[in-house]
NULUMPA-221680 format. One record per residue: residue number from 1; residue in three letters; x, z, y of N, C-alpha, C, O in turn. Coordinates in steps of 0.001 Angstrom, whole numbers. Layout:
N
[NUM,ala,[X,Z,Y],[X,Z,Y],[X,Z,Y],[X,Z,Y]],
...
end
This chain:
205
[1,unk,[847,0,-1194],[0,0,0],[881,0,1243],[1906,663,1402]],
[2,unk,[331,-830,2078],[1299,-1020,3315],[933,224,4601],[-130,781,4878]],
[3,unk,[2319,350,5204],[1845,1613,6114],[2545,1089,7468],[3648,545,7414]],
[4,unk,[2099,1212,8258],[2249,670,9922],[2343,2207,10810],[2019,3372,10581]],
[5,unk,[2986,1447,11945],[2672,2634,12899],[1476,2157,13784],[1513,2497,14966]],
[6,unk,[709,1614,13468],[-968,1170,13690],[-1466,2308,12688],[-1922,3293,13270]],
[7,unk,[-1468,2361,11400],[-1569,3036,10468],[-1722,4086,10441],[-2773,4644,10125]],
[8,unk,[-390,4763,10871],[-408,6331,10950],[-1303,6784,12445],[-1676,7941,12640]],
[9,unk,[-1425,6223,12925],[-2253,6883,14270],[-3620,7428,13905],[-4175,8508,14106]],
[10,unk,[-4118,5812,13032],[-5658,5983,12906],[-5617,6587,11758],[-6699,7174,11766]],
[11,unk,[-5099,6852,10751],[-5037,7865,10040],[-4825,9381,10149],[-5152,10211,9301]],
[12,unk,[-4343,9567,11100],[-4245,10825,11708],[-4704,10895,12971],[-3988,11444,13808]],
[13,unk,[-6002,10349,13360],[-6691,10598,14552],[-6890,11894,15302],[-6758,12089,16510]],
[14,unk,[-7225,12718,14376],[-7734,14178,15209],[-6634,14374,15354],[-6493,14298,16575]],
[15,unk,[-5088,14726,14646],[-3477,15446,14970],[-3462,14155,16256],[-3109,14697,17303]],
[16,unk,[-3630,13227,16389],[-3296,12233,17608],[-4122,12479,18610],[-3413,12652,19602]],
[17,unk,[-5346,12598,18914],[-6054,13307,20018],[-5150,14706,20647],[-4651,14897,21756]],
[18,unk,[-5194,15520,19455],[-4658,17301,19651],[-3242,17214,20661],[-3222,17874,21699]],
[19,unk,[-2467,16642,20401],[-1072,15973,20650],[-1145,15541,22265],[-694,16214,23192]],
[20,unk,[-1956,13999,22391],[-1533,13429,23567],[-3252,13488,24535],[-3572,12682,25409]],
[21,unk,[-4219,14822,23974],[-5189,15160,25321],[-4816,16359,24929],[-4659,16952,23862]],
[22,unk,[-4665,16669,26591],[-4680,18698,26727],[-5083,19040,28086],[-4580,18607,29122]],
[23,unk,[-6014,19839,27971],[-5750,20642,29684],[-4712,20842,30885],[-4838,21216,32051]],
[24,unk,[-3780,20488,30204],[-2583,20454,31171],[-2383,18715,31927],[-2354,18257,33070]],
[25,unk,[-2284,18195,30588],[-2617,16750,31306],[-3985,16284,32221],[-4011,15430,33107]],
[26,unk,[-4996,17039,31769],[-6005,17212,32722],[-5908,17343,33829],[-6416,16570,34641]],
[27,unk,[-5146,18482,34159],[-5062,18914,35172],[-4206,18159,36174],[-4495,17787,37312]],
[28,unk,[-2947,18005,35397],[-1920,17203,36172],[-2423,15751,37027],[-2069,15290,38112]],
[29,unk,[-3510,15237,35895],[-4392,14180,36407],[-5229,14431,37968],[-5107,13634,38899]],
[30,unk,[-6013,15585,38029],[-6582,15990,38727],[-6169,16893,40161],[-6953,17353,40991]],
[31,unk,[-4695,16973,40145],[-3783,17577,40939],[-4352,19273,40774],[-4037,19952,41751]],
[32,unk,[-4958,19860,39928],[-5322,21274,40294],[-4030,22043,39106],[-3941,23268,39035]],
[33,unk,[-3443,21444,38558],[-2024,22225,37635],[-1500,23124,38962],[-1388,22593,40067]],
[34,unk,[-1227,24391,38754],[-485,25078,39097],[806,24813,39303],[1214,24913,38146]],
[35,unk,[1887,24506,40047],[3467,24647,40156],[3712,25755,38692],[4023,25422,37549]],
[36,unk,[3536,26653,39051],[4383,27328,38253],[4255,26980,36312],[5088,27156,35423]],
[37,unk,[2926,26472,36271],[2577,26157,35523],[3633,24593,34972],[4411,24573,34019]],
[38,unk,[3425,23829,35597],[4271,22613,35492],[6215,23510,35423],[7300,23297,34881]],
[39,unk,[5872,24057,35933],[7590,24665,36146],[8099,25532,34874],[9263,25651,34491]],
[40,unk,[6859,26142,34285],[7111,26914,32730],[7204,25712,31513],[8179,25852,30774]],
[41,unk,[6254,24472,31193],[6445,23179,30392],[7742,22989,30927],[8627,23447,30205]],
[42,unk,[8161,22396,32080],[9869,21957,32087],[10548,22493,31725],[11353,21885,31021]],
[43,unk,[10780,24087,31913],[11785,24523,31504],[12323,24594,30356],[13509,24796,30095]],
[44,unk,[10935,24327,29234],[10975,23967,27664],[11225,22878,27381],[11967,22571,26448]],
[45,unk,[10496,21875,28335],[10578,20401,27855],[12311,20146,28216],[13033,19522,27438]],
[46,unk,[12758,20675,29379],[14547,20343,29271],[15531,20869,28034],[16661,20383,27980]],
[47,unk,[15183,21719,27176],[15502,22470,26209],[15086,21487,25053],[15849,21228,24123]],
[48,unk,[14153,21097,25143],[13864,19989,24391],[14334,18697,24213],[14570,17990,23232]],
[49,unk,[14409,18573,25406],[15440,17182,25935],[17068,17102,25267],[17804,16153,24998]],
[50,unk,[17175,18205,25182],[18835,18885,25399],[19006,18355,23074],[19819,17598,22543]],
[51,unk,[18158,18970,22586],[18147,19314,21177],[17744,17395,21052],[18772,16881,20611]],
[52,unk,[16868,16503,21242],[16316,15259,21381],[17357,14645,21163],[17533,13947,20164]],
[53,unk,[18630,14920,22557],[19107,14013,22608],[20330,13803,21431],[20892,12786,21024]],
[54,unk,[20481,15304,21065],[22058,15739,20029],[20952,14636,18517],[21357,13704,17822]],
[55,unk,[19665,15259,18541],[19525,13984,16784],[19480,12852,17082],[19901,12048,16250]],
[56,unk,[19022,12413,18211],[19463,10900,18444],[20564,10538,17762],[20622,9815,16767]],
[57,unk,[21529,11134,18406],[23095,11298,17827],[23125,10799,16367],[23508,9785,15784]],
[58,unk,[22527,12015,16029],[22457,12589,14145],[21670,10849,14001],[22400,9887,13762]],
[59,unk,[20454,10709,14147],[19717,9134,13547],[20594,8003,14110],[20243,6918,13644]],
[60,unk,[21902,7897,15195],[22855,7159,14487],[23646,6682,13738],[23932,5509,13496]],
[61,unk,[24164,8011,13198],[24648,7732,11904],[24146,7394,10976],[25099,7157,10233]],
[62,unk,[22837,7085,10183],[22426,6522,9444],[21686,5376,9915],[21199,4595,9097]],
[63,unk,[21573,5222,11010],[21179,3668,11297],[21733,2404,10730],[22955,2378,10578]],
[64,unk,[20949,1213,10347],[21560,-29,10208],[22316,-134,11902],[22015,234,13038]],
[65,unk,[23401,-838,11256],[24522,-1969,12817],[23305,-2801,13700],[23477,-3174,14860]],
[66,unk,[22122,-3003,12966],[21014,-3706,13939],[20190,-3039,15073],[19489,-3654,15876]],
[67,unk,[20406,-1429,15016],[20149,-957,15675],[20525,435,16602],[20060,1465,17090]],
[68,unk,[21889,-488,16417],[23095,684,17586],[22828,329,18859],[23377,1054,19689]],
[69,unk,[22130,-597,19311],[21855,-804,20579],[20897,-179,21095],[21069,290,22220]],
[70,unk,[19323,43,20260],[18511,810,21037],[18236,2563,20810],[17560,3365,21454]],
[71,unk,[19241,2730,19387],[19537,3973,19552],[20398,5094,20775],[20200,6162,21355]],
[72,unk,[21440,4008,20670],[22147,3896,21709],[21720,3907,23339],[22293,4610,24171]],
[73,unk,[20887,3223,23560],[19920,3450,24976],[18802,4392,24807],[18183,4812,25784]],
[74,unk,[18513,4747,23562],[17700,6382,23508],[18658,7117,24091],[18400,7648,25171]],
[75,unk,[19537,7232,23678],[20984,8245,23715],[20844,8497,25354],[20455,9441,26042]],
[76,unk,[21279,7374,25582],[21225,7033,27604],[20515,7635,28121],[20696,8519,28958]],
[77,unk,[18868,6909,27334],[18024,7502,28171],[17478,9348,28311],[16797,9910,29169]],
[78,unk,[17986,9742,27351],[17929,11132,27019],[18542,11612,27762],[18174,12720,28154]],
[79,unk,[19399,11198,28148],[21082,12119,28814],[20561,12163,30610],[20543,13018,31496]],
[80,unk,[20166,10643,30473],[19925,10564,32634],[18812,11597,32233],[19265,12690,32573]],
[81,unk,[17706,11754,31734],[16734,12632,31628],[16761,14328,32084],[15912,15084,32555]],
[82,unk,[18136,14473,31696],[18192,15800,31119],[19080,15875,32894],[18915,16932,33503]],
[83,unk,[19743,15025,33427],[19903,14917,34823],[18492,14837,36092],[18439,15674,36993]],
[84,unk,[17608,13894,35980],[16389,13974,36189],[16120,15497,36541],[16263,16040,37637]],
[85,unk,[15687,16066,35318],[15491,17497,35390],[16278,18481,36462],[16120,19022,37556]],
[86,unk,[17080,18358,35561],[18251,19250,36671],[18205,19073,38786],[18132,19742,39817]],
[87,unk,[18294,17936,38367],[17655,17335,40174],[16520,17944,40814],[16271,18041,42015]],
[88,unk,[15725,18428,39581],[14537,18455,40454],[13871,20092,40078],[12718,20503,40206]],
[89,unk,[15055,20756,39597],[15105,22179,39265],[14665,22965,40059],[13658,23625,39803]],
[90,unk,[15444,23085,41400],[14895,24078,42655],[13836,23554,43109],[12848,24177,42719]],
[91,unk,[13508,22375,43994],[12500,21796,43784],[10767,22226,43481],[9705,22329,44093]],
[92,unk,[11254,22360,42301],[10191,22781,41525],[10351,24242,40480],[9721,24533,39463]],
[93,unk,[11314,24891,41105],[11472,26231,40570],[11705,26559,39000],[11448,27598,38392]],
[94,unk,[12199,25506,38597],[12650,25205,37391],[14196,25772,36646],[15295,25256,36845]],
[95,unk,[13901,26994,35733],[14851,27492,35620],[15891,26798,34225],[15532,26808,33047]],
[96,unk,[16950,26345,34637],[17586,25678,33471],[18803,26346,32552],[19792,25828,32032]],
[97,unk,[18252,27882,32576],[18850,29107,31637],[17768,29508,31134],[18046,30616,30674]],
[98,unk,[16649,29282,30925],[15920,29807,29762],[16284,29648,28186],[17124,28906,27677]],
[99,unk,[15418,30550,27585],[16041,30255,26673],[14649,29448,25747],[13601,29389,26391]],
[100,unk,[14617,28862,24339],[13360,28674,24034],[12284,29251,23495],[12515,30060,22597]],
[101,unk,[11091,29047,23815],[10076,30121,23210],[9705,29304,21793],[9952,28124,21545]],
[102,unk,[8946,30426,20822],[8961,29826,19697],[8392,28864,19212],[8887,28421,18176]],
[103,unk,[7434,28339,19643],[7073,27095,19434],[8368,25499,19994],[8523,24420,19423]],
[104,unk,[8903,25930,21011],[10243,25397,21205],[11123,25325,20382],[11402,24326,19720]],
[105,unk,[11667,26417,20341],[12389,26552,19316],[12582,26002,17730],[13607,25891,17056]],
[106,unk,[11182,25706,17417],[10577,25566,16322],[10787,23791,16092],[11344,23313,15104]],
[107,unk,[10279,23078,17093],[10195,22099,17394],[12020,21079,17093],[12699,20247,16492]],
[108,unk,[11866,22046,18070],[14180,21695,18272],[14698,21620,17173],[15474,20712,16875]],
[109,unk,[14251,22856,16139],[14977,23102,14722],[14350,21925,14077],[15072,21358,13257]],
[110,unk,[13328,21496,14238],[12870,20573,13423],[13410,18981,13421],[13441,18262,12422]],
[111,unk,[13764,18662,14567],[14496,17493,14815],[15508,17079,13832],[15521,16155,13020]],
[112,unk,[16764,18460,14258],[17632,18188,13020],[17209,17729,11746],[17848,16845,11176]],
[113,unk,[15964,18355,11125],[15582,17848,9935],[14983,16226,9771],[15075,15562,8739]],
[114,unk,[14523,15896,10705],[13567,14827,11325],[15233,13748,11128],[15258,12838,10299]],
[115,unk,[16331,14031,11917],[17261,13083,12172],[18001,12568,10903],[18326,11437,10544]],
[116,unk,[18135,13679,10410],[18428,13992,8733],[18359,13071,7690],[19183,12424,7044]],
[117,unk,[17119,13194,7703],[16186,12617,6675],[16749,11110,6549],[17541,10583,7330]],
[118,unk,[16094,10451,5246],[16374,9017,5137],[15868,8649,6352],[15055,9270,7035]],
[119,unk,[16701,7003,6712],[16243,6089,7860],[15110,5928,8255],[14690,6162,9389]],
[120,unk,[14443,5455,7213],[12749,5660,7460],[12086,6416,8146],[11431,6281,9179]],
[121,unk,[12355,7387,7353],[11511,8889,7733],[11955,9109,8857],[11111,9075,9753]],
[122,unk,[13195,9369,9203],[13754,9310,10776],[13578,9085,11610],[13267,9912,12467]],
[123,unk,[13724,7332,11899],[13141,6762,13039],[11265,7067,12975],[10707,7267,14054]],
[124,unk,[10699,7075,12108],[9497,7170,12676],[9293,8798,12878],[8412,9087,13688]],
[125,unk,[9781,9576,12436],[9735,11001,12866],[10100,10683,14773],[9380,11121,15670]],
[126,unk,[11012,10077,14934],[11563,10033,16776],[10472,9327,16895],[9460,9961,17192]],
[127,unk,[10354,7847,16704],[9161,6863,17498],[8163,7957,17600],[7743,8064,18752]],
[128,unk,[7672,8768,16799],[6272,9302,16950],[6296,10623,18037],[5279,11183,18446]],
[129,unk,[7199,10858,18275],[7902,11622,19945],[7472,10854,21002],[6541,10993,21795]],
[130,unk,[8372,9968,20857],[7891,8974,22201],[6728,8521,21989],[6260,8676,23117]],
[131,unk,[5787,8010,21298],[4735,7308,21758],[3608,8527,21804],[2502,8462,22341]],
[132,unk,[4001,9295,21323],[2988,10571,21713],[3026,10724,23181],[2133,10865,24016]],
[133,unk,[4583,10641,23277],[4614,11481,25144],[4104,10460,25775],[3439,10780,26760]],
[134,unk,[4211,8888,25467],[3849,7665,26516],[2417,8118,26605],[1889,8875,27419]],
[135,unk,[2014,7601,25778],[381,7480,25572],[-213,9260,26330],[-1441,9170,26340]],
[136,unk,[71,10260,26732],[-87,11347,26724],[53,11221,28438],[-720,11725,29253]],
[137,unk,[998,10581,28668],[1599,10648,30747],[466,9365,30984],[-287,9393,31958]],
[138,unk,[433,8218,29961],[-401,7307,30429],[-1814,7582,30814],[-2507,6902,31570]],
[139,unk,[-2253,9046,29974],[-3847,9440,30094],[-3599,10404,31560],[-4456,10687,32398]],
[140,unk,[-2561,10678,31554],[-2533,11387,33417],[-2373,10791,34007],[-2438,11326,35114]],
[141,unk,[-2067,9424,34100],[-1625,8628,35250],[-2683,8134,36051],[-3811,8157,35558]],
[142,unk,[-2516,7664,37265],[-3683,7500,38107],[-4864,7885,38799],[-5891,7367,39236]],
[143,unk,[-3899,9843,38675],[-4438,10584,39327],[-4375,11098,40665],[-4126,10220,41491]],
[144,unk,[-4560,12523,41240],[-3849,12557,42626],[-2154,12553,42379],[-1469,12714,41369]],
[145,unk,[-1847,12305,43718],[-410,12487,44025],[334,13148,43641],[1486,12856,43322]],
[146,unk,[-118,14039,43605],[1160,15631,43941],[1693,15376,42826],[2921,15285,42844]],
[147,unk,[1184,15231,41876],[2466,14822,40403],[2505,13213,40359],[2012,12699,39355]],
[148,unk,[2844,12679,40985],[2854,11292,40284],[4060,11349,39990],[4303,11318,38784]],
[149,unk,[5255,11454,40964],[6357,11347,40507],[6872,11680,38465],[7305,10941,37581]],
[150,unk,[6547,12978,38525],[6420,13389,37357],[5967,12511,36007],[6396,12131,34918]],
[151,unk,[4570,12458,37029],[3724,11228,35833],[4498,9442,35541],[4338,8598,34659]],
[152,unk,[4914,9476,36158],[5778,8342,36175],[6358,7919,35976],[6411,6698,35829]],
[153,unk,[7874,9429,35739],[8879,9461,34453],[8676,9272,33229],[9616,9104,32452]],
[154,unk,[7479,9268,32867],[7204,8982,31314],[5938,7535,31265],[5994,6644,30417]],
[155,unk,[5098,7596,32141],[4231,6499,32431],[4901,5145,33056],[4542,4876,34203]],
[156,unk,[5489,4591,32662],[6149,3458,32501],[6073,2528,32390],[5380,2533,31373]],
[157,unk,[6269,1221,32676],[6877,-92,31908],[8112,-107,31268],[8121,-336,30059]],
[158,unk,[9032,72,31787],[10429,847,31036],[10256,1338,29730],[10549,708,28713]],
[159,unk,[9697,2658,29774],[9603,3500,28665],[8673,2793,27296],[9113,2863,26149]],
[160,unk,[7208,2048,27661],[6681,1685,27007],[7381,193,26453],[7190,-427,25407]],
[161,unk,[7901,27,27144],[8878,-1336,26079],[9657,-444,25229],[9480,-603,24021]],
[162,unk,[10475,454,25587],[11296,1431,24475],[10169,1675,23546],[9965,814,22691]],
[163,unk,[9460,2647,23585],[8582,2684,22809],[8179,1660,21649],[8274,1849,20437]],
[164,unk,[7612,306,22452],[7456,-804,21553],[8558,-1352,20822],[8214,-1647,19678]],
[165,unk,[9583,-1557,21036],[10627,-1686,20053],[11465,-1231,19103],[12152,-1675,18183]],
[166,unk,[11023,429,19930],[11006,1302,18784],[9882,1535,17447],[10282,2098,16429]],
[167,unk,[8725,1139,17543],[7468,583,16762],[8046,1,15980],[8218,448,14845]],
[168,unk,[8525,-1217,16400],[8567,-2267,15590],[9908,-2250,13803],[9974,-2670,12648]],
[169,unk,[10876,-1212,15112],[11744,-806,13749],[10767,273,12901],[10784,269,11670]],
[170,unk,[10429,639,13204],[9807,1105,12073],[8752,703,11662],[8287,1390,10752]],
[171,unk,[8124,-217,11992],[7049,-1115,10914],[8127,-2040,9794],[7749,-2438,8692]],
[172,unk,[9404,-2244,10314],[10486,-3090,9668],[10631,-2062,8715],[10348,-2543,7618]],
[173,unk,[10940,-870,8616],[11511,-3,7721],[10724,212,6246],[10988,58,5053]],
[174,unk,[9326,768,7267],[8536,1227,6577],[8057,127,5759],[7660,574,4683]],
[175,unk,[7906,-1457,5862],[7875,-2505,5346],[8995,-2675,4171],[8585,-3329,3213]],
[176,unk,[9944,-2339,4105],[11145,-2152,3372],[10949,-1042,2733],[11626,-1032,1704]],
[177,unk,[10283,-31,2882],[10826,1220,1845],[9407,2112,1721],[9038,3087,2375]],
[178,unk,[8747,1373,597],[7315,2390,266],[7933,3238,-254],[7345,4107,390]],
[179,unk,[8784,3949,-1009],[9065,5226,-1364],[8807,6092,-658],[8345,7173,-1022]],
[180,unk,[9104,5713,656],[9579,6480,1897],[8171,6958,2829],[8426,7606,3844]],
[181,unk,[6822,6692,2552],[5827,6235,2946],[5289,7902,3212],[5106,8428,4310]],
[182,unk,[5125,8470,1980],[4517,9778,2593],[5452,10644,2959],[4999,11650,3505]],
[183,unk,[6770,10587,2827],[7651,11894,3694],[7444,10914,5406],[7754,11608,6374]],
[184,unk,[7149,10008,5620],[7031,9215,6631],[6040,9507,7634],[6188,9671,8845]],
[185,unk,[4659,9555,6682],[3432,9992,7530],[3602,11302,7703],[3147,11759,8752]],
[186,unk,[4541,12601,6398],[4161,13780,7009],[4786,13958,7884],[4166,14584,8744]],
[187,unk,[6309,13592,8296],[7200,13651,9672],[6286,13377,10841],[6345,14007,11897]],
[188,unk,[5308,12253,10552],[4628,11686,12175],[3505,13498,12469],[3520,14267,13431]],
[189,unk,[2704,13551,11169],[1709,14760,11244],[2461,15730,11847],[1982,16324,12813]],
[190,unk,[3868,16072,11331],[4646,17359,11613],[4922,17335,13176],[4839,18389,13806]],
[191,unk,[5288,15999,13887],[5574,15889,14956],[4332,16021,15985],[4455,16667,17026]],
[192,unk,[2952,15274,15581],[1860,15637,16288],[1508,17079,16761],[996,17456,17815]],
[193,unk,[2036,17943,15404],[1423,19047,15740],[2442,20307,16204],[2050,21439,16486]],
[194,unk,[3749,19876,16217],[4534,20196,17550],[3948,19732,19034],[3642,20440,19994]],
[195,unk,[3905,18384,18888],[3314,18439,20036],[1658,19005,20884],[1368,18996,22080]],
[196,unk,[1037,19346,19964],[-157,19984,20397],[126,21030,21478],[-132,21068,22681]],
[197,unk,[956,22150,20348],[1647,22913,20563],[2416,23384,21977],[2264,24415,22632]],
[198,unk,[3114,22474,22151],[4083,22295,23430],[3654,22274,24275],[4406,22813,25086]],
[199,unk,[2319,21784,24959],[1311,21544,26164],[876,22963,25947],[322,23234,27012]],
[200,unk,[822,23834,25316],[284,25109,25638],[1501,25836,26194],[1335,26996,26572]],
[201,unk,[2691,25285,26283],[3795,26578,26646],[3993,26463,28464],[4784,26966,29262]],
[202,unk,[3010,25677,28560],[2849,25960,30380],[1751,27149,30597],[1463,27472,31749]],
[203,unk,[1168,27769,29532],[749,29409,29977],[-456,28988,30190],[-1150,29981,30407]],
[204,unk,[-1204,27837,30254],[-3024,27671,30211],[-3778,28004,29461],[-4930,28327,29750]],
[205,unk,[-3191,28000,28084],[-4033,28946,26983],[-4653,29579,27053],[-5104,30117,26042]],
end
């Protein structure tokens, strides 16, 4: 049986709703998010960024030579990111000595395993990161101001071509390696429901 990253979405609809709609994106949409609120998610999401970018690393080394290039500009893009942040620290009262809370934490540790894993399982464990977060900034976008900037770093043309070409290796993979099929979908489930998760560590709960 063939498995897509079309596939795993609509197969895991409700973990894909839970993931990329939350009250926080609500809000951010609606300009009524709190600062401090947006300022407690960053300080995790840079901690996050920080752990992201080291398995990138790790899912190079088992990459095919066909795709040192856009691992490689994950890599990039992770790194200016984690600068991004930092820029806009005071700013936005963003402390970049925290340490992580456990659902963070949890998340971070999990990567390593995520990067680990056979190729397969790998890249679509990462793709399903990013297209969670695209699709997630894309449902805030085109709201008031006060966050656009924010919304923007991830709501993209840029990002959503990464995204899409990151898709596509893994419809290539996963096309190549049914073995690989259900440690595949549970990496995407495992990652959804980190991300549920993570939108609550801005304290709206």
């Amino acid at each position: 049986m063939s498995l897509t990253t079309a596939a795993l979405i609509e197969r895991n609809a409700e973990l894909w709703d839970a993931a990329t709609r939350h009250e926080f994106l609500d809000r951010v949409r609606d300009g009524t998010l709190p600062v401090a609120a947006l300022s407690r998610w960053m300080e995790q999401d840079y901690l996050f960024v920080a752990g992201l970018t080291r398995a990138w690393g790790r899912l190079l080394v088992g990459a095919p030579q066909a795709d040192f290039r856009l691992i490689a500009s994950g890599i990039d893009a992770f790194t200016d990111e984690l600068v991004w942040f930092e820029d806009r620290a005071a700013s936005l009262a963003v402390g970049l000595d925290r340490e992580p809370l456990p659902e963070a934490s949890a998340y971070i540790g999990d990567l390593a395993d995520f990067a680990t894993s056979p190729y397969p399982v790998a890249v679509t464990g990462m793709w399903a990161i990013e297209v969670a977060y695209l699709d997630a900034w894309q449902g805030a976008s085109g709201g008031d101001e006060r966050f656009s900037e924010v919304v923007g770093h991830w709501a993209n043309e840029e990002f959503a071509a990464f995204v899409a070409e990151l898709a596509a290796v893994v419809d290539r993979e996963l096309a190549a390696s049914s073995e690989h099929h259900r440690a595949a979908e549970d990496a995407f489930a495992a990652v959804l429901s980190h991300e549920a998760l993570f939108w609550g560590l801005a304290g709206l709960d």
